[in-house]
Phi, psi and omega in degrees: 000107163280163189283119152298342180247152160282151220230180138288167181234144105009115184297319175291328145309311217275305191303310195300308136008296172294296174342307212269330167291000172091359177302137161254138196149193336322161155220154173253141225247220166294259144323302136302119159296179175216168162227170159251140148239101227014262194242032170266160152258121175219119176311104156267159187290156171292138180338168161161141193315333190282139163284150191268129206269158180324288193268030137246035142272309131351282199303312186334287199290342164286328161303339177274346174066048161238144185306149145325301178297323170288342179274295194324295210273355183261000000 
């Protein structure tokens, strides 16, 4: 059965995650890493003890222009 809701992740999930959705990264920016994917650039949170909570996970993935269902199904 897959999960329909969105959960926190882990910082270190949420890269692998990305990894495996074709993102190359982290790199490190200014403030912030980013990661890529062709000619997106997406901005990521800095590492930090805390899991990255639903709705800034939500906001990531509408900027990275990934489904639910592709976070979900990866």
């Amino acid at each position: 059965m897959s999960q329909s809701k969105l959960s926190p992740v882990s910082w270190n999930e949420f890269i692998k995650r990305l990894r495996q959705l074709n993102f190359d990264g982290p790199y490190q920016g200014g403030k912030h890493p980013y990661m890529i994917k062709g000619d997106l650039i997406l901005t990521i949170p800095n590492p930090h003890q805390k899991d990255i909570s639903v709705d800034l996970l939500s906001r990531i993935l509408k900027q990275a222009n990934i489904t639910r269902e592709e976070w979900l199904n990866n």
